[in-house]
N, C-alpha and C positions, 0 to 999 in steps of 0.2 A: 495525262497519263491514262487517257482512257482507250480503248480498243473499240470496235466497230463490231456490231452482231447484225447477225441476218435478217432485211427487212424482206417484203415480198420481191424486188429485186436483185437485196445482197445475198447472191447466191455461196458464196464464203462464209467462214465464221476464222475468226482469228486460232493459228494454232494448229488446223485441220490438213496437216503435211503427213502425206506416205511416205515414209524413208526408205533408202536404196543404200547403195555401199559405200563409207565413208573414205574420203580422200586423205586418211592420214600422213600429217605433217608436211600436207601439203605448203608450196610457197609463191609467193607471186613477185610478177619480175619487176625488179628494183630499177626505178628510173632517175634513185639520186637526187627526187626531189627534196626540197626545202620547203614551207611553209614561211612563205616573207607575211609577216604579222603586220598589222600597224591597228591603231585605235579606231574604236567602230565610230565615235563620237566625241567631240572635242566636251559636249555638253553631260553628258553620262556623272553621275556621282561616282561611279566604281571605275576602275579601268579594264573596260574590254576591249578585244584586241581580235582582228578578223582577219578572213585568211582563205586562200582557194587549192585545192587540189587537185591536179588533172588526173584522173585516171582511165583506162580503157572500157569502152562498153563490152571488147572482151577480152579478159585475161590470156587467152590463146592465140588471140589476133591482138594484138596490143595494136596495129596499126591500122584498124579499122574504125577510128571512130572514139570519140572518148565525155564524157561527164566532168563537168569540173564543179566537184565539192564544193558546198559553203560549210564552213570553220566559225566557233565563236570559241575562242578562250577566256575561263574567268582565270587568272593569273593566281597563283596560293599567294596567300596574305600575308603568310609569315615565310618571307623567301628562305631563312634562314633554316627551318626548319622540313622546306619542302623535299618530298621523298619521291615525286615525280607528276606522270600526266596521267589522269583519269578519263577515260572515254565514255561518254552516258548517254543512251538511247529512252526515250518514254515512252515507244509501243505503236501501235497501229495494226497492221503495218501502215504508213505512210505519215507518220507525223516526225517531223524536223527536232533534229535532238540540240540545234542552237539553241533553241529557247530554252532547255533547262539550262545550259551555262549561261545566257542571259541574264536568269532568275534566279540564279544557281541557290540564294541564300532560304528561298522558299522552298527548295528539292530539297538542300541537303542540309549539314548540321555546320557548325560552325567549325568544330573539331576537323573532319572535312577538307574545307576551304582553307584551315590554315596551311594545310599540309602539300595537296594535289592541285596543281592546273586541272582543273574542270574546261573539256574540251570536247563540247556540242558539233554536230554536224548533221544537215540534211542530209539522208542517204540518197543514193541515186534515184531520179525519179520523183526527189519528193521537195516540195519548200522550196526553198533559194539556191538550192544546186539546178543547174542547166545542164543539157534538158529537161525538163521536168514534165511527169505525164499531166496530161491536160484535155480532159474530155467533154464537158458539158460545163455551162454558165447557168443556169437553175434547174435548181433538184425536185423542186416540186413534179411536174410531169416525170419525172423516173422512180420517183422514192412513196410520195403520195399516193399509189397508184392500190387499187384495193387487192387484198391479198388473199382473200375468201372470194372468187369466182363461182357464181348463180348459175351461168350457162355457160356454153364454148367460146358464146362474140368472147365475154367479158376473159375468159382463160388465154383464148387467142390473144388478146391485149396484150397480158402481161411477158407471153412468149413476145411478142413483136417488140414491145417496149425493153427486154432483156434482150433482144438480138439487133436494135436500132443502138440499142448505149453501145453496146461492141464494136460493132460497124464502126460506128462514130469516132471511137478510142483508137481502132489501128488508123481509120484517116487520118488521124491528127498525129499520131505516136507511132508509125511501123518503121522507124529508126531504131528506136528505141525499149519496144517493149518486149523483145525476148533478153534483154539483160538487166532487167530490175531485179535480179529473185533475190533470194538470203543470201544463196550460196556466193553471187558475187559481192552483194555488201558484207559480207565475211570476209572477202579478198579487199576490199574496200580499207576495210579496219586496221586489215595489216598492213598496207599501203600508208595510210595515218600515222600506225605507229613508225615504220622505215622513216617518214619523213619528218618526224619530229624526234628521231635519232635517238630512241627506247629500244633497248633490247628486250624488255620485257615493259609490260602496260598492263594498269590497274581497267577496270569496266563495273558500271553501272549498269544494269537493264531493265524497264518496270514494263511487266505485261507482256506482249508480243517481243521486247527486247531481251525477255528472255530464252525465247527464238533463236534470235540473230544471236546471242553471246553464248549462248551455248551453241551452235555453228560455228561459230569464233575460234571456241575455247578445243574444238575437237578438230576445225583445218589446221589448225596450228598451238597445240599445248603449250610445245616449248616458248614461247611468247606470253604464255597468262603470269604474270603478277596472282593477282588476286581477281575475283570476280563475284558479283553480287546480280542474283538472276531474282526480281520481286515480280509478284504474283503471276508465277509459273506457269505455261500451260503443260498439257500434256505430249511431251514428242514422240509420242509412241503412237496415238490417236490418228487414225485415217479424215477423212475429209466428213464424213457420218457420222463417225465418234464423236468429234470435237465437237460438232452442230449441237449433239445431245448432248452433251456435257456441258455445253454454255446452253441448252433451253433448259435441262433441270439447274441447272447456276439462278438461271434468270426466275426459274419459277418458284422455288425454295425461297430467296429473296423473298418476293412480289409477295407469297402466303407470309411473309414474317411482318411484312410489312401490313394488310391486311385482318394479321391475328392481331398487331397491336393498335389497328384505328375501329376494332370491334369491342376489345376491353376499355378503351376510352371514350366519353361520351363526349368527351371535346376536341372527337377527331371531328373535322370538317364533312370527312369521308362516313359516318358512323351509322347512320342508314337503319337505325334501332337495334343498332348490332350486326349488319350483315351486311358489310360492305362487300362482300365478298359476288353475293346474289348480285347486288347495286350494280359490282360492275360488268358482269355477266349481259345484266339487260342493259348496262350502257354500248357495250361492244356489238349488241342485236341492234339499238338503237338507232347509231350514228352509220350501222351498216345502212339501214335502211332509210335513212337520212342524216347526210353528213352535218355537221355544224360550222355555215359557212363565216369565216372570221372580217376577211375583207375579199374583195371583190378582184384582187390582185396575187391574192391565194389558193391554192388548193384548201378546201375546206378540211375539219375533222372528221377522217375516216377510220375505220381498224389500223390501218395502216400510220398515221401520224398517231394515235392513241397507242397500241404496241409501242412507238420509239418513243414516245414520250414517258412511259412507265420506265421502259427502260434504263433509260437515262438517267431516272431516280434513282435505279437500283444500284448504280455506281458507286453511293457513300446515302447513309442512313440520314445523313445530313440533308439531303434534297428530300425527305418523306414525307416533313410536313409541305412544301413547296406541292408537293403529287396532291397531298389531301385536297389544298384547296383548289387546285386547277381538276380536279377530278369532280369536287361537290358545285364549280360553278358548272362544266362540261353538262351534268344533270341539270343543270336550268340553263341551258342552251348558250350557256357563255363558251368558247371554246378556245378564248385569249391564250390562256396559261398554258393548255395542253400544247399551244402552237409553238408557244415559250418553249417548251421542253424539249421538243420537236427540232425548233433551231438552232437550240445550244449544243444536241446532238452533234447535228451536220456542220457545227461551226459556221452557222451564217453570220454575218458581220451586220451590223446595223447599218450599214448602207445598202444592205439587201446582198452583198455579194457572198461566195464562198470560196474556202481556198481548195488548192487540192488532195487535200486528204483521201477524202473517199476513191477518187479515180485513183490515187495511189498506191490505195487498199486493195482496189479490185486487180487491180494490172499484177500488184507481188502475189496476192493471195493467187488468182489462178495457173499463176507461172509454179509455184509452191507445189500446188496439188490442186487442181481442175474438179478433180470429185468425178461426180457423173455424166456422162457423157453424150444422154438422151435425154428429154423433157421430162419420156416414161420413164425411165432410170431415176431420175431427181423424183417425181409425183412420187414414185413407190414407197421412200422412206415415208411419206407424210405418217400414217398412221403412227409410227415409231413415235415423233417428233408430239401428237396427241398424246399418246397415252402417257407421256411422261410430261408435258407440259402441257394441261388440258385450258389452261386462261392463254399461255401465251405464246403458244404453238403458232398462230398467224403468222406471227413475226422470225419464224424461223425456217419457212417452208415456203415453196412457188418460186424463188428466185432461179434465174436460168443464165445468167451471164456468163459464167465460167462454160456454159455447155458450148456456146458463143462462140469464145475466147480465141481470139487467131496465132497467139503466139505462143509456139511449141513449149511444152510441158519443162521446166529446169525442177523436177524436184528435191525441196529440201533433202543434204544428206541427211542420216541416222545421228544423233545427239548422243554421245559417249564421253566428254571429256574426258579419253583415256591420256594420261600420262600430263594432265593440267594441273594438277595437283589438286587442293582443295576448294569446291565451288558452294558458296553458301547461296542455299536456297528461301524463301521466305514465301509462305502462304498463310491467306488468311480464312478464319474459319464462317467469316459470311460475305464470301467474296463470289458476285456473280457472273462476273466475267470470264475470271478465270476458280473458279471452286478447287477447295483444297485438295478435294482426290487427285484430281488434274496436277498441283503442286509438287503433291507426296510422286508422284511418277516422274515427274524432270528429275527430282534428287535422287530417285531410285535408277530411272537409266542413266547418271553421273556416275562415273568408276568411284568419284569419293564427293559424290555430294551430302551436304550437310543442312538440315532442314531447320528454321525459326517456323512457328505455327503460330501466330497473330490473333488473339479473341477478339474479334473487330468485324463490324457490318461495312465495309469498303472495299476497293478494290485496289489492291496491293499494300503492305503493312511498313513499310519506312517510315517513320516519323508517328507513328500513332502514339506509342509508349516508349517511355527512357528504355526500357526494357530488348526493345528488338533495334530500336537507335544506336546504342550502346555499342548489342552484340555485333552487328555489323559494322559499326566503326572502329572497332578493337579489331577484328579481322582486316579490315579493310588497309589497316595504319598497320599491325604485326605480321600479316598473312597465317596466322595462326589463330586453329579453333579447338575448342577445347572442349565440344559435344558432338552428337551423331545429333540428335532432335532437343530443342528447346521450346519451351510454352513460353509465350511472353503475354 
């Protein structure tokens, strides 16, 4: 459920969509498909149940070309009781929403499962649907790349290495890449629902999914059920805004975490109380010598140290994890922070990775592209310091989007006018997506309704009985019975 922030390549930040005029109650053309189910696995303890759906690369040319969805259904457990099909997305953009019905019993509550068909699906472009975008086989040379440029060779770099990944992406994907964006996995979702013969459909969305469902929720109201949008971004936010609203997210974090391995002398990180200076001069440090791990690596630079903090800052739970891959980093160990690094990127211990990130970058800049010059992009930088002065690195110099060969589809405008009630859920140390960010999806909702979560993580489902609860009483009645709740 995690989203992807700007390294010195990822010239995107989740969320960072201009909006234009909404296509209300708009519809897309029924093909009458079915969804023929069968078992994913004869060996599975649960019974899941898999499934493919064709649909068009473009809704306007239906016959030009098409995607075929991969489907996991977790089946409701209590048939007797079931009140229908839940559709749930975990964010990115470009991460496969099988795996939560896979996992279904780790995402959601039991209450839940007895009730909904929980029914995952890679969106177009991403996971186990075909086509899928597919750019690069190692991230080190693109990601690792240093993000504080000394002189112009080294600035030139990072330009060439953000205009070589583009390149790269339309050879491999110029089929396919001008219809990734929201707007058609919006058209996607109703498609889903048609062929699984719902006239109205319940939705889950954590993180960037709350993007896509609320896109959902405003091309087609008359179709929402009920809908649950967890840790919201802002859709009101230009491609600028959103940057700085995930670098103050990330840096607000970063100082809490920080403030608490200074009052404790048994932080790893504790540095006589000033971890904070500590890592200041670690980040001058490995700039000016990286800390090489193996010999088949891109060593630790600004750049794997930024996504490695990062990372942490996802759930307060990886803090002490940061402490000590940070206190060995100071004695030239640089394992852990590598650790951090790769859990990011979803590297797989066989060394490979999947496609997320190319997924990420191909929707994001179809979304909203941002700037459109290298000067145009440099200009924010100052912005980006003065409000994140530790970890502004990591959110500045990427240039992909500037790249980007496939014409702009930006996100519409997010109004779920005439959807009825949409509960929102933000949390109040969430750095991904930060709860100002939150309180603005419920505010441009015609009737969204806000849970506010006291929690250091990113998105508040399952933290407390408290916001569990409320969301699954709405979820099971369609009825809410606050404008703002504190959980």
């Amino acid at each position: 459920m995690r989203t992807l922030i700007r390294t010195a390549i990822v010239a995107v930040v989740l969320g960072a969509c201009t909006t234009s005029t909404s296509p209300s109650n708009e519809t897309t053309p029924s093909g009458n498909q079915a969804i023929d189910w069968s078992p994913c696995s004869d060996e599975a303890e649960e019974v899941l149940l898999c499934g493919t759906l064709e649909v068009p690369f473009d809704y306007e040319n239906p016959e030009g070309g098409q995607f075929t969805l991969s489907l996991v259904k977790h089946p409701a457990t209590q048939s007797s009781k079931r009140i229908g099909s839940m559709l749930v997305n975990p964010g990115g953009p470009g991460f496969g929403g099988t795996a939560i019905a896979e996992n279904a019993s780790a995402y959601l509550s039991s209450q839940l499962l007895e009730v909904f068909d929980i029914v995952g699906w890679d969106p177009r472009g991403t996971g186990n649907s075909t086509p899928a975008v597919d750019c690069i086989d190692q991230y080190d040379e693109y990601f690792a790349i240093d993000p504080t440029p000394a002189n112009e060779e080294e600035k030139q770099r990072i330009i060439d290495v953000s205009m070589n990944f583009a390149d790269v992406c339309e050879e491999k994907n110029t089929e396919i890449l001008p219809f990734i964006s929201t707007n058609n996995s919006a058209r996607d979702m109703n498609a889903i629902r048609e062929a699984l013969g719902e006239e109205k459909i319940t939705y889950f969305g954590f993180s960037y999914g709350s993007e896509l469902g609320g896109t959902w929720a405003t091309m087609f109201p008359n179709t929402v059920r009920a809908a649950v949008l967890d840790g919201a971004t802002d859709p009101t936010a230009d491609y600028v805004q959103s940057g700085l609203n995930q670098a103050e997210g990330f840096e607000n974090e970063f100082s809490k975490f920080l403030a608490n391995c200074a009052s404790d002398p048994l932080c790893a990180f504790h540095n006589n109380g000033n971890p904070r200076q500590a890592f200041v001069d670690l980040m001058e440090s490995v700039d000016v010598q990286p800390i090489q791990v193996s010999s088949d690596r891109a060593p630790v630079n600004q750049s794997v140290l930024q996504t490695a903090v990062a990372m942490a800052m996802y759930s307060s739970a990886s803090w002490p994890q940061l402490e000590e891959a940070l206190a060995a980093a100071q004695a030239g160990d640089g394992e852990g922070i590598l650790a951090l690094y790769d859990n990011y990127y979803q590297r797989g211990i066989d060394g490979n990775y999947g496609n997320e990130l190319e997924a990420f970058l191909a929707i994001s800049c179809l979304d909203d592209p941002g700037p459109q010059t290298v000067a145009e992009a440099d200009s924010h930088t100052p912005k980006f310091k003065e409000i994140a002065p530790l970890l502004y690195p990591g959110f500045v110099g990427g240039y992909v989007c500037v790249f980007w060969p496939a014409q702009t589809d930006r996100r519409i405008e997010i109004t779920g006018v005439n959807a009825g009630p949409i509960l929102v859920i933000g949390v109040t140390g969430d750095a991904a997506t930060p709860l100002a960010s939150t309180r603005k999806m419920a505010a441009a909702l015609e009737d969204g309704r806000l849970i506010v979560v006291d929690a250091n993580r990113h998105t508040g489902y399952g933290e407390n009985a408290c916001v569990t609860d409320a969301a699954d009483d709405y979820l099971i009645s369609t009825q809410i019975d606050f404008s703002e709740k504190l959980c």
